[in-house]
C-alpha positions as CSV (number, residue, x, y, z in Angstrom):
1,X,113.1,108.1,87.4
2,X,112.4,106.2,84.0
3,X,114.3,106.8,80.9
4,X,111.2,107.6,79.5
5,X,110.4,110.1,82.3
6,X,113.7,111.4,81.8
7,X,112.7,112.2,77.9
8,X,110.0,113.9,78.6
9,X,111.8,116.5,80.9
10,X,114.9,116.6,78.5
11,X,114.0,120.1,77.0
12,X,113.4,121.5,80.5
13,X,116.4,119.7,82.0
14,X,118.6,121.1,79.1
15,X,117.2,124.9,79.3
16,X,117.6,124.7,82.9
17,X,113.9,125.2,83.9
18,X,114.0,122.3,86.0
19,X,113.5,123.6,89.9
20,X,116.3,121.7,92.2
21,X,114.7,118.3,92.7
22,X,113.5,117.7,89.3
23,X,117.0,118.3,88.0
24,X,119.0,116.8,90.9
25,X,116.5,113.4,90.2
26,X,117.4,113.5,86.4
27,X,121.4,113.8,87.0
28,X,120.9,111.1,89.4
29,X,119.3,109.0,86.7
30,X,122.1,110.2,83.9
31,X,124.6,109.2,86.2
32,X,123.3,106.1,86.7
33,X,121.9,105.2,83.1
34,X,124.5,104.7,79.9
35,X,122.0,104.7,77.7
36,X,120.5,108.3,78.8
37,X,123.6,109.7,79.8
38,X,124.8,109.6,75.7
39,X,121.3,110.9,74.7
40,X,121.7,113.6,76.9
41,X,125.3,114.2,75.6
42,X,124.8,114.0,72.2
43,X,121.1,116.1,72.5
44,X,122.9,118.9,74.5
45,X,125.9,119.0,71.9
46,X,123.5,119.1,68.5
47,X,121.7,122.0,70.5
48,X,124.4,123.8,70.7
49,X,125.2,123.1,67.2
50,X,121.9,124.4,66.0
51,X,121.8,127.7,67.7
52,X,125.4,128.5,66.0
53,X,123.9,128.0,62.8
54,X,123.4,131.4,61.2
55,X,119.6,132.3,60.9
56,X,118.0,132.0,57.5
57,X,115.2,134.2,56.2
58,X,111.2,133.0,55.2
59,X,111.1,129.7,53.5
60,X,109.5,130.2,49.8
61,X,105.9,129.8,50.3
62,X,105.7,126.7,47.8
63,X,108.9,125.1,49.4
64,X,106.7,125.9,53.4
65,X,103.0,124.5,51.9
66,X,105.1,121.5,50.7
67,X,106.8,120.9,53.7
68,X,104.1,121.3,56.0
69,X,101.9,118.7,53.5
70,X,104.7,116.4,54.2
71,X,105.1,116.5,57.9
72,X,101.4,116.4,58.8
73,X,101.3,113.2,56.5
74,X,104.1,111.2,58.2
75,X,102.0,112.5,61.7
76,X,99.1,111.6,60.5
77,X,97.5,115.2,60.9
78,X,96.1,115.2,57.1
């Protein structure tokens, strides 16, 4: 496994919807990579951090059109 084959099943890896082998092959990786084994870290422990964040309501409707104009021009959807 690449690093960059591990990034692309971090979400899975992390919410445990990996099947055995997958996930066995990425801890294999981890173990063996620095590198991924502190991305990993550090993405597991701001995940966790998130979801203890209380939830907020509806974003303004201005404050969401503006937000959305922003993020599809820095991905260059508009």
């Amino acid at each position: 496994m690449t690093c960059e084959e591990l990034m692309a099943a971090l979400l899975d890896y992390t919410g445990g919807e990996l099947v055995v082998e997958h996930r066995e092959t990425v801890e294999v990786h981890i173990s063996g990579c620095e590198r991924c084994e502190s991305y990993v870290a550090t993405y597991t422990h701001t995940t966790r951090l998130v979801r203890a964040l209380p939830k907020c309501g509806a974003l303004p409707p201005a404050l969401e059109a503006r937000l959305r104009k922003a993020l599809e021009a820095e991905l260059g959807e508009g």
